[in-house]
C-alpha positions in Angstrom: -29.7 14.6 -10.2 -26.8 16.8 -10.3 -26.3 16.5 -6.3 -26.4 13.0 -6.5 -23.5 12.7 -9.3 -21.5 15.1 -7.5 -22.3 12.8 -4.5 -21.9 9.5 -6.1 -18.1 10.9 -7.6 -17.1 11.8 -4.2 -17.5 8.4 -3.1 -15.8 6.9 -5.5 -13.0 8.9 -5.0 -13.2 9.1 -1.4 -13.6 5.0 -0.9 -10.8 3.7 -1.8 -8.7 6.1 0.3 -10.6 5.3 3.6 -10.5 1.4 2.7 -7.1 1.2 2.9 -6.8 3.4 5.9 -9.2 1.1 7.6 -6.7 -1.8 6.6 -3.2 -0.2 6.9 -4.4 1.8 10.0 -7.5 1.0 12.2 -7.7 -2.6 11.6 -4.3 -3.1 13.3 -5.6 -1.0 16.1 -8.2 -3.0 17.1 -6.2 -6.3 16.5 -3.9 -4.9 19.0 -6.3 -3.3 21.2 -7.7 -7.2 21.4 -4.6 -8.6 21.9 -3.6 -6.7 25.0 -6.8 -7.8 26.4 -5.4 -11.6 26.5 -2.4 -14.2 27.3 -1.5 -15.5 24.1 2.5 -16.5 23.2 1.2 -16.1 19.2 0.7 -20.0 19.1 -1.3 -21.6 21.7 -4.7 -20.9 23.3 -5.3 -17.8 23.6 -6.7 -16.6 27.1 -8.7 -13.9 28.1 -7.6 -11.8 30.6 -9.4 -8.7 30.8 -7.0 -5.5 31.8 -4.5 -7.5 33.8 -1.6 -6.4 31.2 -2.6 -3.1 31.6 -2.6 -3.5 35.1 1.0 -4.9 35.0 2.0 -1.9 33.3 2.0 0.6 36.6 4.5 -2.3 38.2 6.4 -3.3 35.5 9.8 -1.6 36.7 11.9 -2.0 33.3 8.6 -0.5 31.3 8.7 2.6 34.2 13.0 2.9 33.2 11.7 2.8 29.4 9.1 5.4 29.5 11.8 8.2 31.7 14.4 7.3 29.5 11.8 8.1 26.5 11.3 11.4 27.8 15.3 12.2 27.6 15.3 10.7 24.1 12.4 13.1 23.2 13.9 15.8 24.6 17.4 15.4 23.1 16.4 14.4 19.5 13.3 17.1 19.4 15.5 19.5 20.4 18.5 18.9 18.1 15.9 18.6 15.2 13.6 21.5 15.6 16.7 23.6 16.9 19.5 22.9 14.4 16.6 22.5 12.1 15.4 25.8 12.4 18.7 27.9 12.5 20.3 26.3 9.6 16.6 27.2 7.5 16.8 30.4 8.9 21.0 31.4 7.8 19.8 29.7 4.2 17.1 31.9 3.3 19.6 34.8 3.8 22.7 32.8 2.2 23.0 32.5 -2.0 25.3 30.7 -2.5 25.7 27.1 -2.1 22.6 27.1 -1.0 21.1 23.8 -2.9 24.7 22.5 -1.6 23.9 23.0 1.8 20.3 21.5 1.5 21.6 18.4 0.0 24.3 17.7 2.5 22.1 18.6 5.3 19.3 16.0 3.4 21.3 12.9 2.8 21.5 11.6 6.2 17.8 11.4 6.0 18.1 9.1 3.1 20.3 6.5 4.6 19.2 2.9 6.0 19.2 3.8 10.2 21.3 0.1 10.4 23.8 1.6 8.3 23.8 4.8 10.5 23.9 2.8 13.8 26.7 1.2 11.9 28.6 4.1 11.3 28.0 5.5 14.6 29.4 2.8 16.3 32.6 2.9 14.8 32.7 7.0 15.7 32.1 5.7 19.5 34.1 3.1 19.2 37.5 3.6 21.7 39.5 2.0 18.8 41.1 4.0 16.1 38.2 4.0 14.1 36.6 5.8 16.8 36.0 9.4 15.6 35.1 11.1 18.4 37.5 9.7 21.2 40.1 10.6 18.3 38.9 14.2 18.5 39.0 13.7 22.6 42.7 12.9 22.3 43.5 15.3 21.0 42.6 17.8 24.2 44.1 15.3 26.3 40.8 13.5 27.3 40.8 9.7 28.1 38.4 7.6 25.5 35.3 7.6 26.5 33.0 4.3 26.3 30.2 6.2 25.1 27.9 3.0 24.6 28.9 1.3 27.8 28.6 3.7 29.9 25.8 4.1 31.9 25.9 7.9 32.4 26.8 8.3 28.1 25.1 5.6 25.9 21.6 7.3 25.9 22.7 10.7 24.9 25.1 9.3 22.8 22.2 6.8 21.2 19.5 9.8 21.4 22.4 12.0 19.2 22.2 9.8 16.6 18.3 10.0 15.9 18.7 13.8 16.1 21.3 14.0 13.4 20.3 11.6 10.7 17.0 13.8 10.5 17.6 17.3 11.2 17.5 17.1 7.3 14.0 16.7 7.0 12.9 19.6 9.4 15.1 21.7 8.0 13.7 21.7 4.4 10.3 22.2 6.3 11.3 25.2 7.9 13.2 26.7 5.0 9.9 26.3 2.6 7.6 28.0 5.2 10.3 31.1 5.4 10.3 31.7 2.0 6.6 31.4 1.7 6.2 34.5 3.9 5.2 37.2 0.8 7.9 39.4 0.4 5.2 42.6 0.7 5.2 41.3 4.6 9.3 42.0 4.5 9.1 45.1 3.0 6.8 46.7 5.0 8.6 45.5 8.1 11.6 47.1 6.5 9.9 50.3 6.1 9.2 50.3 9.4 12.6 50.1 10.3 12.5 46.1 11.8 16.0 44.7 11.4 16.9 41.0 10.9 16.4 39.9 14.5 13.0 41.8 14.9 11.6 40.4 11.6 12.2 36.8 12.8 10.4 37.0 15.9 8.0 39.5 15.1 6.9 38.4 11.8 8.6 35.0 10.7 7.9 33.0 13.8 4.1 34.0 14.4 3.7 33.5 10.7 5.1 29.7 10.7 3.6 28.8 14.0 1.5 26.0 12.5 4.3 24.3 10.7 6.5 24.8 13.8 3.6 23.0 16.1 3.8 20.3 13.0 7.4 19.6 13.2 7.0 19.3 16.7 4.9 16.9 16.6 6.3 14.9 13.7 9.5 15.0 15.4 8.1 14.0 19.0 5.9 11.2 18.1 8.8 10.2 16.0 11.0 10.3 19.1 8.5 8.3 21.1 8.1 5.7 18.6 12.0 5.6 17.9 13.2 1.6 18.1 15.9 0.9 15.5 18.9 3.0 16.1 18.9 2.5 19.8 17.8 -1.2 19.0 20.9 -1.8 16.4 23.3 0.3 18.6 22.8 -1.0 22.2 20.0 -3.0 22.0 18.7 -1.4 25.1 21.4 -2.0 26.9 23.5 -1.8 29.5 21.6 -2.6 31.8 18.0 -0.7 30.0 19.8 2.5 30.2 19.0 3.2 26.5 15.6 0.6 26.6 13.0 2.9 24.8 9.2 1.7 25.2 9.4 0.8 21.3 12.6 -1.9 22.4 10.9 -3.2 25.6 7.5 -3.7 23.6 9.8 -5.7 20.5 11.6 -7.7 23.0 8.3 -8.5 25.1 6.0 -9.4 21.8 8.2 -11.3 20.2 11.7 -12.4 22.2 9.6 -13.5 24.9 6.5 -14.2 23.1 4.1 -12.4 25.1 2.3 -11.0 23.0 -0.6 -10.1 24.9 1.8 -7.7 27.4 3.7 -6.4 23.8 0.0 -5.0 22.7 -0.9 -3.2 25.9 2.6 -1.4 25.5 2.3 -0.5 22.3 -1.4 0.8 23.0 0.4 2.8 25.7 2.7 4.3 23.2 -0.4 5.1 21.0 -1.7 6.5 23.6 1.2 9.1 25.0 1.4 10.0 20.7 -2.3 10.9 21.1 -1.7 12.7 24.4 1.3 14.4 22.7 -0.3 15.7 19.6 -3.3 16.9 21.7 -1.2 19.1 23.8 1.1 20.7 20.9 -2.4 21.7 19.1 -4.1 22.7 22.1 -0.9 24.9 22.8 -1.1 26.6 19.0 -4.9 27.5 19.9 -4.2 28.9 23.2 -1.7 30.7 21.0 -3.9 32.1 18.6 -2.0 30.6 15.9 -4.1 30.6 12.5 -2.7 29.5 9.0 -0.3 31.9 7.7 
């Protein structure tokens, strides 16, 4: 009787929990995943098409320009945020003072609406005098730059902005799995005569693997799914040199009205996330890495 209680509670609790996951989560999955199957503009007949869209996908040369240029976005914002991230958590849990300070300032950009960062950053890149950067340019003797019309420029620059507003978040992460480490670990390292540099690699790192392989993957799908600073920035443009595969799917579904085509490219973009987070966890067991 007892088993059955203990049974009956866990579904109670459990059941709500995986009904809205089913409705917030899976249902839209399938609902896409039947879309992309079809022709369908979101108001006439809809037409069954079978895996034509996904077909079109290998030929579509825009979508191709999207997906590389999502892989330099990745590459640029993972890096900034897991890098500067990192250090800056690492230098706090040796720094005192100011340290709340520090986090704060470092958490705020998180906080803000991305069109009011997109905003903000487009008056930095702007070759007006509002523009920041091609201020600081000047003042070495260096020409303005037309960061977001150039075709070389406006996806770093776009990437840059991403990286920054969050490097916030993964920074706090970082700095709460350091100063989990039990201070026993330190001071046996200590005794051993580790010094600073040593103790990082040898001990912190190993120790925070698993949170390191989290923020990597936080940060990467985050990348892969980023639309609305390069959306409110550029807008893709020129030319797709900053179209991300979240843009090209929102101007596909629903400029164009195809949303048959939209679904099978936001499928795809499920799909590389999956791939993604795969790899990263597959890489932490090939590592050994267990929970510190």
């Amino acid at each position: 009787m007892n088993t059955l209680n203990k049974k009956s509670a866990a579904f109670i609790f459990t059941a709500p929990a995986v009904l809205i996951y089913t409705v917030i989560v899976i249902l839209p999955i399938l609902i896409s995943a039947g879309f992309s199957l079809t022709d369908w503009n979101g108001l006439g007949k809809m037409e069954f098409i079978g895996l034509k869209n996904f077909r079109d996908l290998f030929h579509d040369r825009i979508l191709i320009t999207a997906l590389k240029n999502n892989i330099i976005y990745i590459l640029i914002v993972v890096g900034m945020q897991i890098v500067l991230g990192f250090v800056t958590a690492v230098l706090l849990s040796y720094v005192k003072k100011f340290r709340g300070f520090i986090q704060t300032v470092y958490f705020i950009p998180s906080t803000m609406s991305v069109i009011a960062v997109a905003q903000l950053f487009n008056c930095f890149y702007s070759v007006t005098p509002l523009g920041l950067f091609n201020k600081l340019l000047g003042m070495f003797g260096v020409e303005p730059v037309t960061f977001l019309s150039d075709f070389d420029k406006v996806l770093p620059a776009v990437s840059v902005v991403e990286g920054w507003q969050y490097v916030g978040i993964y920074m706090i992460i970082f700095y709460s799995a350091l100063i989990s480490i039990s201070p026993e670990v330190i001071e046996a390292s200590n005794i051993d005569g580790a010094n600073k540099i040593q103790q990082l690699f040898m001990i912190k790192i190993p120790m925070i693997k698993n949170v390191i392989a989290m923020n990597f993957i936080l940060s990467g799908v985050g990348a892969l799914k980023g639309f609305a600073v390069s959306y409110n920035l550029t807008s893709g443009g020129p030319s797709h040199k900053s179209e991300l595969l979240s843009t090209y799917m929102y101007k596909i579904a629903f400029a164009n009205r195809n949303l048959g085509y939209g679904s099978a490219i936001a499928i795809l973009i499920m799909l590389l996330s999956l791939i993604f987070i795969i790899s990263i966890n597959k890489t932490v067991r090939i590592d050994g890495t267990e929970d510190s």
